[in-house]
C-alpha positions as CSV (number, residue, x, y, z in Angstrom):
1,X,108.6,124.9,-12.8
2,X,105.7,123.9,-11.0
3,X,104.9,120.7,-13.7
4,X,108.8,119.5,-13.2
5,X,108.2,119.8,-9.5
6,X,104.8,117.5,-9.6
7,X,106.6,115.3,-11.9
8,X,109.6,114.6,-9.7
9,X,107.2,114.2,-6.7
10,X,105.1,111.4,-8.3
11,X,108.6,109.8,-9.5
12,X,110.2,109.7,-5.5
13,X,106.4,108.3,-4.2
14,X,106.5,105.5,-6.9
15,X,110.2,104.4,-6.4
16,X,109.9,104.5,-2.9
17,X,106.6,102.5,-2.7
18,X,108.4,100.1,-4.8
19,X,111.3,99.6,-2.6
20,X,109.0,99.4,0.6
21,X,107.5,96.8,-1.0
22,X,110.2,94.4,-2.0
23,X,111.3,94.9,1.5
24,X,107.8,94.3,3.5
25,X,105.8,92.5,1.0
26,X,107.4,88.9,1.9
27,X,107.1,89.8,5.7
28,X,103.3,90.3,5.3
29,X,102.7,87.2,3.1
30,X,104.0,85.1,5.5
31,X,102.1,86.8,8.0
32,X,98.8,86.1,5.6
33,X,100.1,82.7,5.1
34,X,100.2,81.9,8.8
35,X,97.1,83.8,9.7
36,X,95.1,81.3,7.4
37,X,96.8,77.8,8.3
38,X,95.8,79.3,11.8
39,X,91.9,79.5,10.6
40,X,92.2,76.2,8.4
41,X,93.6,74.2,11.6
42,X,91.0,75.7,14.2
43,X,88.4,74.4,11.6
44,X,89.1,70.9,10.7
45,X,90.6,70.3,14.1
46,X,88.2,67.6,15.2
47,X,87.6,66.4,11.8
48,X,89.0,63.3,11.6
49,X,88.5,62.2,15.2
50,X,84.6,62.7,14.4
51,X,84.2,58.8,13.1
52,X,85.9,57.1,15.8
53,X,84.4,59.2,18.8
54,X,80.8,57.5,17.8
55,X,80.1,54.8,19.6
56,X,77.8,51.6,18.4
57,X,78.1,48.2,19.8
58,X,79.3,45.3,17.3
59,X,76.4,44.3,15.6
60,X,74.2,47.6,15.2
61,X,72.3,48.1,11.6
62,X,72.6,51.9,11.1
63,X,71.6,52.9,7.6
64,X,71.6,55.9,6.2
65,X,69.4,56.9,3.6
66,X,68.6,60.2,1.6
67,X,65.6,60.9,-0.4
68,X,66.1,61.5,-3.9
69,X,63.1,62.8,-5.7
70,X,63.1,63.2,-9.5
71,X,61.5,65.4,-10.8
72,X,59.5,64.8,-13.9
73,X,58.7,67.9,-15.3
74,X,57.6,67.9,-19.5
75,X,57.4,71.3,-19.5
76,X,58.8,71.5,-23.1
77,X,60.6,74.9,-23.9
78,X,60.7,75.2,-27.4
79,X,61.8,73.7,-30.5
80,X,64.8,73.3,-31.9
81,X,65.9,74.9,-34.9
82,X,69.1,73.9,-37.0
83,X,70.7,76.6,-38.9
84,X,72.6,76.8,-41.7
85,X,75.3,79.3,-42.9
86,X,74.7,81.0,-45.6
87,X,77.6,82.0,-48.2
């Protein structure tokens, strides 16, 4: 009698988990949904104001450069071997 009873317990938990959650699961994605537009817009907030908030007279040479360096290791790692199949 005891099995049955364990049996019918784990039954009722699953079924009503799965109706709790067709009833709260769209209320807490759009919770998640808003919590993260709410992150995204507090981090690019000033994004796009950045480039016109500089300020350089008509005229100014600004370059920007970065440094590239190559490297030029020949540090060879082996050689390569073709193999064939073998019927």
């Amino acid at each position: 009698m005891g099995f049955f009873t364990t049996i019918l317990i784990i039954l009722l938990v699953y079924y009503l988990f799965k109706i709790l959650l067709k009833l709260f699961a769209p209320k807490l994605l759009n919770y998640a949904g808003k919590k993260a537009e709410k992150h995204f817009r507090e981090k690019f907030e000033g994004f796009g104001t950045q480039e016109q908030t500089r300020t350089t007279a008509e005229g100014d040479v600004i370059i920007n450069s970065k440094t590239t360096k190559k490297s030029k290791s020949s540090n060879k790692v082996g050689e390569y071997i073709d193999f064939e199949e073998i019927d």
